[in-house]
DSSP file (Angstrom, degrees, kcal/mol; ACC not computed):
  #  RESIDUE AA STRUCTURE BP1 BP2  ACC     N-H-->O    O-->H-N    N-H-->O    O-->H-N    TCO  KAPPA ALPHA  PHI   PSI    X-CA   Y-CA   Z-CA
    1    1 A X              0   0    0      0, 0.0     2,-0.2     0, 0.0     0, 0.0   0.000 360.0 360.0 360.0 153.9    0.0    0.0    0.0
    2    2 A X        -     0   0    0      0, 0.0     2,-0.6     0, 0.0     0, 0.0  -0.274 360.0-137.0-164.7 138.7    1.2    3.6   -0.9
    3    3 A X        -     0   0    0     -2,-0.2     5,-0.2     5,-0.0     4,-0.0  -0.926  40.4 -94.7-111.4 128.5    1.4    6.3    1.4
    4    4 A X    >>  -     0   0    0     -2,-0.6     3,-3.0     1,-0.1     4,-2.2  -0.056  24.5-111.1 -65.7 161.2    0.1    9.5    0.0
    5    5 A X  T 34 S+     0   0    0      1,-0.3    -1,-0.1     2,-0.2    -2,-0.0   0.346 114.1  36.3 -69.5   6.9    1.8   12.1   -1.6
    6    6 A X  T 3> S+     0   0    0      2,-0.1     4,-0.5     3,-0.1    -1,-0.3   0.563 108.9  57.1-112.8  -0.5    1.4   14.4    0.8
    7    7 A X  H <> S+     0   0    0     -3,-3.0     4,-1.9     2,-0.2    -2,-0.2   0.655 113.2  49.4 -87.2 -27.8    1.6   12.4    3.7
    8    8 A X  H  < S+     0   0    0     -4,-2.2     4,-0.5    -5,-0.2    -1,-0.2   0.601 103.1  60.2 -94.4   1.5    5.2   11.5    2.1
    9    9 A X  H  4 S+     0   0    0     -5,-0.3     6,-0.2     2,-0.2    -1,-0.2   0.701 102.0  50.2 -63.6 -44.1    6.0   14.9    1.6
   10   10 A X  H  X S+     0   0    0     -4,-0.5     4,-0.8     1,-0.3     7,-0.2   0.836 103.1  61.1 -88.1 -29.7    5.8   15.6    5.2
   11   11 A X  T  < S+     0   0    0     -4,-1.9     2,-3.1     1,-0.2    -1,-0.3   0.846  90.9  72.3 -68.7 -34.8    8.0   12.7    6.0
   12   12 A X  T  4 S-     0   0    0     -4,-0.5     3,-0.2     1,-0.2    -1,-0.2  -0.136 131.3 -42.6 -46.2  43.0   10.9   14.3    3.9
   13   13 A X  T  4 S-     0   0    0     -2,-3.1    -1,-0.2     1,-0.2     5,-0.2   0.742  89.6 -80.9  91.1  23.6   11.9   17.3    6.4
   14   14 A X  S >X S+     0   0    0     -4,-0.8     4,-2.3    -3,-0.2     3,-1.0   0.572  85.3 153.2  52.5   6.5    8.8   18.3    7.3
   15   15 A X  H 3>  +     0   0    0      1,-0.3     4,-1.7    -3,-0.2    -5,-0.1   0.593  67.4  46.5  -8.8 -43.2    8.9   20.1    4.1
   16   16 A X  H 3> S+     0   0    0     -6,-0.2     4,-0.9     2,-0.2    -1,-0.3   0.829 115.7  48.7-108.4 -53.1    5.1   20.2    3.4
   17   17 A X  H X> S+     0   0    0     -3,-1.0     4,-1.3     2,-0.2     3,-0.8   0.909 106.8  56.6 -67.5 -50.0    4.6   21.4    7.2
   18   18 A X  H >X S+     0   0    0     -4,-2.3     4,-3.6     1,-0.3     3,-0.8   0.981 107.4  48.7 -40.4 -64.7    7.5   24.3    6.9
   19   19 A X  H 3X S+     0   0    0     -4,-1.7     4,-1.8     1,-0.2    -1,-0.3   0.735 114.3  46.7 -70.2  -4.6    5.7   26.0    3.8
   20   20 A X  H <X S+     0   0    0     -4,-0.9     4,-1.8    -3,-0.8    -1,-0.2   0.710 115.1  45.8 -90.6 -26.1    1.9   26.0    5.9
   21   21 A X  H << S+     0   0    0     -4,-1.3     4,-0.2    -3,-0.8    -2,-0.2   0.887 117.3  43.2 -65.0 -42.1    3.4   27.3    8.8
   22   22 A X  H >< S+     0   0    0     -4,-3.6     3,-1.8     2,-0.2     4,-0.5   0.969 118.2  44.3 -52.8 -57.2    5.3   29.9    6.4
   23   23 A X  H >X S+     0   0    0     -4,-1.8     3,-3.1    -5,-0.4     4,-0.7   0.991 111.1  55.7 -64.2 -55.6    2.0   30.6    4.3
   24   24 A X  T 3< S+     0   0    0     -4,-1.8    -1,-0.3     1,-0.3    -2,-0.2   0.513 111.3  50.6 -59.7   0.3   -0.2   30.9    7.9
   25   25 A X  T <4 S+     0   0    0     -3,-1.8     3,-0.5    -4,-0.2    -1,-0.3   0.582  91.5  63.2-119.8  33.1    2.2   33.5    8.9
   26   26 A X  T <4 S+     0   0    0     -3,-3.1    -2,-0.2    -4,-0.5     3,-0.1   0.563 110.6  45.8-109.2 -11.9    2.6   36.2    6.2
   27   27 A X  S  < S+     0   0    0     -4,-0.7    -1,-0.2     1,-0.1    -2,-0.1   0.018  71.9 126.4-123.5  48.1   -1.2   37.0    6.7
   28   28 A X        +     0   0    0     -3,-0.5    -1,-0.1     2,-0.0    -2,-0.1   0.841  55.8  72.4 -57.1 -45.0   -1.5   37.2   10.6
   29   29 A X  S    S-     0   0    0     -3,-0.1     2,-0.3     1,-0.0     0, 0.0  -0.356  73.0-151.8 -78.2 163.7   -3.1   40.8   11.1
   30   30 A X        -     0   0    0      4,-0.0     2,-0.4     5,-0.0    -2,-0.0  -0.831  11.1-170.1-132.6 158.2   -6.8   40.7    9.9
   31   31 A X     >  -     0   0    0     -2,-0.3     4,-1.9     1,-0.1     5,-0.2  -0.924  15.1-157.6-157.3 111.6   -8.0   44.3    8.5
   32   32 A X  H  > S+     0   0    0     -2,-0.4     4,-5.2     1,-0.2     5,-0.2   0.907 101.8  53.2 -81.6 -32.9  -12.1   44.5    7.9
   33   33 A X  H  > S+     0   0    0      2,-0.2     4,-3.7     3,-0.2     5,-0.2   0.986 105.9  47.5 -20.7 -79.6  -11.1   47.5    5.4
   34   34 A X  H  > S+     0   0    0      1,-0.2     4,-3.9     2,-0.2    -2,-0.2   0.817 120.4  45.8 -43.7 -40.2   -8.4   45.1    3.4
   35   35 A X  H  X S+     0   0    0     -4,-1.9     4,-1.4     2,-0.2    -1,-0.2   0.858 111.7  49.7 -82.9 -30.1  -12.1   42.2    3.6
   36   36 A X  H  < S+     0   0    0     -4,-5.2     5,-0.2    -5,-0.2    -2,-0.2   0.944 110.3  48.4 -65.1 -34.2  -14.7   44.9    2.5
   37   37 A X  H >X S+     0   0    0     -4,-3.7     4,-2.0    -5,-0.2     3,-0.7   0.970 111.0  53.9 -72.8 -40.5  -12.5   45.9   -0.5
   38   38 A X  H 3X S+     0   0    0     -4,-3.9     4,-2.2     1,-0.3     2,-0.6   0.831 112.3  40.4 -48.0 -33.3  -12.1   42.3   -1.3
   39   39 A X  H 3< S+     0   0    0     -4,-1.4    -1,-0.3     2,-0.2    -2,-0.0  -0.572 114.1  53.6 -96.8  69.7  -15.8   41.6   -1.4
   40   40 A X  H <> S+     0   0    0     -3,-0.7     4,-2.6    -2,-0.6     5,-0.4  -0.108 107.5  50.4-137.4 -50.7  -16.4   44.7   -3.1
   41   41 A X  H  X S+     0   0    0     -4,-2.0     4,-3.6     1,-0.3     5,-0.3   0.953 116.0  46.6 -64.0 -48.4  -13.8   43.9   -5.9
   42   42 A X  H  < S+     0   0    0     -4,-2.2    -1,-0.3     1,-0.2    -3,-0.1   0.499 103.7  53.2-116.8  45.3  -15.5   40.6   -6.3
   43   43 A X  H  > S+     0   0    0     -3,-0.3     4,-2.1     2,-0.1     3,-0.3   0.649 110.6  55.5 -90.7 -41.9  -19.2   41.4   -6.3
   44   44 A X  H >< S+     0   0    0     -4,-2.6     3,-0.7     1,-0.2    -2,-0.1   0.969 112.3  38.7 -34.3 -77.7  -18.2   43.7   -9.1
   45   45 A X  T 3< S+     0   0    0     -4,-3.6    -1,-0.2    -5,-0.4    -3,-0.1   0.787 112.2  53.5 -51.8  -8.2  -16.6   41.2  -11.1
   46   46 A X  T >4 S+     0   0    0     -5,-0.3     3,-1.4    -3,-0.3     4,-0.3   0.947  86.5 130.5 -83.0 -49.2  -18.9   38.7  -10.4
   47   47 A X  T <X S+     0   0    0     -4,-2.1     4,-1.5    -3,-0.7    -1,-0.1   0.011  72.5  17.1  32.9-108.6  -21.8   41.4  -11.7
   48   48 A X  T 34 S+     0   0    0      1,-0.2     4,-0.4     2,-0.2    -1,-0.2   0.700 124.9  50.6 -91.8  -2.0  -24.0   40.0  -14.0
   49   49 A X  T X> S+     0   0    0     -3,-1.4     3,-4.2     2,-0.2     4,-2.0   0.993 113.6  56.5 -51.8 -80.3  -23.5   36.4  -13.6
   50   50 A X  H >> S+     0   0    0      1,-0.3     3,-1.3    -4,-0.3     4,-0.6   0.713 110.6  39.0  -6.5 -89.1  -24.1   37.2   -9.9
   51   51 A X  H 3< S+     0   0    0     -4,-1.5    -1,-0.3     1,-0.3     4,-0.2   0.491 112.6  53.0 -75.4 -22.9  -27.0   38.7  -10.3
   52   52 A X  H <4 S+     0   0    0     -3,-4.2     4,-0.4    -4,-0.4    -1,-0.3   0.798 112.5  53.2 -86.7 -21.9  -28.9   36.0  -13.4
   53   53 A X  H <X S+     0   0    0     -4,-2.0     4,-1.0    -3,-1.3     3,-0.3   0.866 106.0  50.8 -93.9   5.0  -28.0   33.3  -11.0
   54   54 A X  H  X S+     0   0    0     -4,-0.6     4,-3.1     2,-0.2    -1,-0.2   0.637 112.4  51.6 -38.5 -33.1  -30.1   35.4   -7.8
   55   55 A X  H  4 S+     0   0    0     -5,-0.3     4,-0.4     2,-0.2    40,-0.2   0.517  99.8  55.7-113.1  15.2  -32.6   35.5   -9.9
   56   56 A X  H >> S+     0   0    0     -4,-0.4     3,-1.1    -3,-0.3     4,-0.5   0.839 119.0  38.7 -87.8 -93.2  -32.7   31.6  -10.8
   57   57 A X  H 3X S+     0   0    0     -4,-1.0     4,-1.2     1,-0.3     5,-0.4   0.698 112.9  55.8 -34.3 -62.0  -33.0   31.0   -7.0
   58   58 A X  H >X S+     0   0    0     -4,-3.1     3,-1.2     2,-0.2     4,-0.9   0.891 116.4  36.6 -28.9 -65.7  -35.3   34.0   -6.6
   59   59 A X  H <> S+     0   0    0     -3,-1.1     4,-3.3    -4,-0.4     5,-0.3   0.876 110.4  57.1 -37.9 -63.4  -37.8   32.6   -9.3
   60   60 A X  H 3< S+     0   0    0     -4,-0.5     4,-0.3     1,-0.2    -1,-0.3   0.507 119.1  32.2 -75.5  -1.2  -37.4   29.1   -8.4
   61   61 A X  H << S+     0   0    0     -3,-1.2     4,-0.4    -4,-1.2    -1,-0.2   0.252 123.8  50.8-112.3 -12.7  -38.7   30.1   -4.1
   62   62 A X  H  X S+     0   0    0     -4,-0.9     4,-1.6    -5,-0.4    -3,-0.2   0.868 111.4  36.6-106.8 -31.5  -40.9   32.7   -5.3
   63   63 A X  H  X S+     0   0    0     -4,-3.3     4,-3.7    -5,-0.3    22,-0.3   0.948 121.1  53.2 -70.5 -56.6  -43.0   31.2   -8.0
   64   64 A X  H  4 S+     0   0    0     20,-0.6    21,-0.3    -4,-0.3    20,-0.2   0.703 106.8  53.5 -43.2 -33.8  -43.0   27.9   -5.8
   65   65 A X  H  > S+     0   0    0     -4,-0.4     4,-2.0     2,-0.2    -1,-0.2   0.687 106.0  49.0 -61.7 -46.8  -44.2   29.8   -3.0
   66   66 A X  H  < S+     0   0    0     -4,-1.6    -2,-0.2     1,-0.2     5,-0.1   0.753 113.0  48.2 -80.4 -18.0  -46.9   31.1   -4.9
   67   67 A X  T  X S+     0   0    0     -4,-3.7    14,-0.7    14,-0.2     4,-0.7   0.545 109.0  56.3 -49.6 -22.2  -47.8   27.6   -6.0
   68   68 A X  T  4 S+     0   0    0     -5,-0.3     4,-0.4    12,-0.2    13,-0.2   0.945 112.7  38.4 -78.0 -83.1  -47.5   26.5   -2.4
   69   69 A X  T  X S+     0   0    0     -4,-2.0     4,-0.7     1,-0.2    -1,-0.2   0.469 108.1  60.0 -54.6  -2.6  -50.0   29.0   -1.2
   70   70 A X  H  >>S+     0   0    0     -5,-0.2     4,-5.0     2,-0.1     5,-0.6   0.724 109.8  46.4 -85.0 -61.0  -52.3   28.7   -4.1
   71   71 A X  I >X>S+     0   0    0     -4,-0.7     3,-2.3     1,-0.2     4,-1.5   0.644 110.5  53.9 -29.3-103.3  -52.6   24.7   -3.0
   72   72 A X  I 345S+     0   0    0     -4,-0.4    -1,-0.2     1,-0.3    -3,-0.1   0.534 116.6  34.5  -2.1 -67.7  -53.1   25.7    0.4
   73   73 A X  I 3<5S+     0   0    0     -4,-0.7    -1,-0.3     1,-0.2    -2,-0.2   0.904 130.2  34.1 -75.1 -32.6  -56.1   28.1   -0.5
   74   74 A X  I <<5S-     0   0    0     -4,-5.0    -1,-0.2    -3,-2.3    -2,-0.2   0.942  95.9-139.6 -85.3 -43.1  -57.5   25.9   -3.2
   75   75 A X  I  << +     0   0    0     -4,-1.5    -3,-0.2    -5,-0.6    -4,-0.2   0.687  50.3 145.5  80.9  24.3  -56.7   22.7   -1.8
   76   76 A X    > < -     0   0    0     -5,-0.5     3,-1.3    -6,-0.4    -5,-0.1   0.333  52.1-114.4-103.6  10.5  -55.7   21.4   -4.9
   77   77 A X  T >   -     0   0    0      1,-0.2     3,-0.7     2,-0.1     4,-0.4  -0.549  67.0 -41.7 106.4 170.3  -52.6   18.9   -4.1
   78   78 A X  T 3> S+     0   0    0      1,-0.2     4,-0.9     2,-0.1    -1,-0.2   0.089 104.5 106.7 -52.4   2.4  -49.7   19.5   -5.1
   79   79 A X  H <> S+     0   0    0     -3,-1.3     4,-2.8     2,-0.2    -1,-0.2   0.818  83.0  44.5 -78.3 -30.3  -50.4   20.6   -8.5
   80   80 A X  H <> S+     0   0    0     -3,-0.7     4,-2.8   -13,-0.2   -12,-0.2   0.974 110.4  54.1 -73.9 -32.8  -49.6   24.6   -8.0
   81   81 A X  H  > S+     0   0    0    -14,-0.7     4,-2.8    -4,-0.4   -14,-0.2   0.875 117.7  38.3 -72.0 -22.0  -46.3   24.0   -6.0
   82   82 A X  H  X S+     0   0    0     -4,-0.9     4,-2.9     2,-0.2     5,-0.3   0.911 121.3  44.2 -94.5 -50.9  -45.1   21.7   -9.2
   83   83 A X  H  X S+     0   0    0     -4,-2.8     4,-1.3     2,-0.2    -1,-0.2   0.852 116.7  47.2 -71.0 -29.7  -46.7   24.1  -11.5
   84   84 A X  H  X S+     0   0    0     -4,-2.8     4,-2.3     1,-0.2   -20,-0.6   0.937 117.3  44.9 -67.2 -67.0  -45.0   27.1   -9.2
   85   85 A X  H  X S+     0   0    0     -4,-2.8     4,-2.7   -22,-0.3    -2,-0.2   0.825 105.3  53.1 -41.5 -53.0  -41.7   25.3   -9.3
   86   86 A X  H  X S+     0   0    0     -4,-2.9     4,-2.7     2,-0.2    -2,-0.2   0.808 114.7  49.0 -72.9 -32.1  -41.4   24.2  -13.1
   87   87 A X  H  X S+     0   0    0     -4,-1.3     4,-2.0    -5,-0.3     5,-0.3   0.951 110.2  54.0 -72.0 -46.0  -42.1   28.5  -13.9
   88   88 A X  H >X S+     0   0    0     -4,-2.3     4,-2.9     2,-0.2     3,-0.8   0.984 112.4  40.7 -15.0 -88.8  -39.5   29.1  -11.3
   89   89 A X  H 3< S+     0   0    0     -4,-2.7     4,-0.5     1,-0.3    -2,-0.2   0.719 111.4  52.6 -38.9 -53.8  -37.3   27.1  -13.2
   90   90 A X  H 3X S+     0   0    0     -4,-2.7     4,-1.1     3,-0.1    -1,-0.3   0.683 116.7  39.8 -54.9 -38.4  -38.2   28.2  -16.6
   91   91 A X  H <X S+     0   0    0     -4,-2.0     4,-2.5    -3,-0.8    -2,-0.2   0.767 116.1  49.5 -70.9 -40.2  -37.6   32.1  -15.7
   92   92 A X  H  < S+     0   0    0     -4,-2.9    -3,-0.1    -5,-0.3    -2,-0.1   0.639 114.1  44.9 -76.6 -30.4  -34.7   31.5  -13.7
   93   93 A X  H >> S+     0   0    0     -4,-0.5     3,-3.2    -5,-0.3     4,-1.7   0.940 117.4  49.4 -76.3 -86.0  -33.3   29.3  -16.7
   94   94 A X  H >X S+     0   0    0     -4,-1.1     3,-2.1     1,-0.3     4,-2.1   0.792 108.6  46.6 -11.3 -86.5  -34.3   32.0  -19.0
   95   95 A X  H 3< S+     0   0    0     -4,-2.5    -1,-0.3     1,-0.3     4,-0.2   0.502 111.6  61.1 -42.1  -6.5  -32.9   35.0  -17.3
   96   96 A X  H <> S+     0   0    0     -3,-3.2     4,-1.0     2,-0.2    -1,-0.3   0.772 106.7  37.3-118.2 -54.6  -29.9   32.9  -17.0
   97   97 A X  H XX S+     0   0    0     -3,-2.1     4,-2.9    -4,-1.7     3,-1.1   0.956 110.3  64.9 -78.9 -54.2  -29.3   32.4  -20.4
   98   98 A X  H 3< S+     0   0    0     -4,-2.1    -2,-0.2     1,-0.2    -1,-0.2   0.746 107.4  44.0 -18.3 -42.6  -30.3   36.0  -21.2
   99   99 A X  H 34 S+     0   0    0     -5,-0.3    -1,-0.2    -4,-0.2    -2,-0.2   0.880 113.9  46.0 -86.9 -35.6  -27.6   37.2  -19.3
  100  100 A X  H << S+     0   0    0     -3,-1.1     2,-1.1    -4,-1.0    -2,-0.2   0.867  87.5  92.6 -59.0 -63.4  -24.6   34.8  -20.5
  101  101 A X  S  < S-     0   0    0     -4,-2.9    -1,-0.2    -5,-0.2    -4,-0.0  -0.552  80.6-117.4 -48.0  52.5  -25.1   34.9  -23.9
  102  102 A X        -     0   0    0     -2,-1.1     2,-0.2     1,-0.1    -1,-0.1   0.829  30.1-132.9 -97.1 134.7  -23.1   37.4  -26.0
  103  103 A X              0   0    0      1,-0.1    -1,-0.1     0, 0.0     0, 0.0  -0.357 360.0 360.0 -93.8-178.4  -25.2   40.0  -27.9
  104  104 A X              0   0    0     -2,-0.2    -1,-0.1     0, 0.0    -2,-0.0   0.389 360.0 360.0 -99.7 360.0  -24.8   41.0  -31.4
């Protein structure tokens, strides 16, 4: 049996252990500035991606929701949350693609 390759790393001089101590101490201080501009930077970049796949998830809990509570009032079963769900899915899909796709 094989030992793995990092577990045979470690046995060489602690090698594997040196560089994790090294990397865990070049970024000790923590700076909530230094962590807002990072999530700032990548909710930009993320931008409209970000934002088609919110509105996948949105669809698919808000349309489902309004299937949920149409059952509920109607009694009808399970047929709005499915119906609720599959529009969800279909808009969310939609927008989705809408957003990706490169325009002309």
């Amino acid at each position: 049996m094989r030992a793995c390759p990092a577990v045979a790393r470690q046995g060489e001089g602690g090698r594997l252990a040196r560089v994790i101590g090294e990397m865990a101490k070049k970024n000790r201080s923590f700076s909530y500035s230094r962590s807002a501009k990072s999530l700032q930077d990548n909710a930009s970049n993320a931008g409209a991606a970000a934002g088609a796949s919110y509105t996948l998830v949105g669809g698919i809990i808000l349309l489902g929701g309004l299937g949920y509570l149409l059952d509920k009032w109607q009694g009808t079963g399970p047929w709005g949350l499915v119906i609720g769900l599959a529009l969800g899915i279909i808009v969310g899909f939609y927008e989705l693609v809408k957003t990706t796709t490169p325009r002309r």
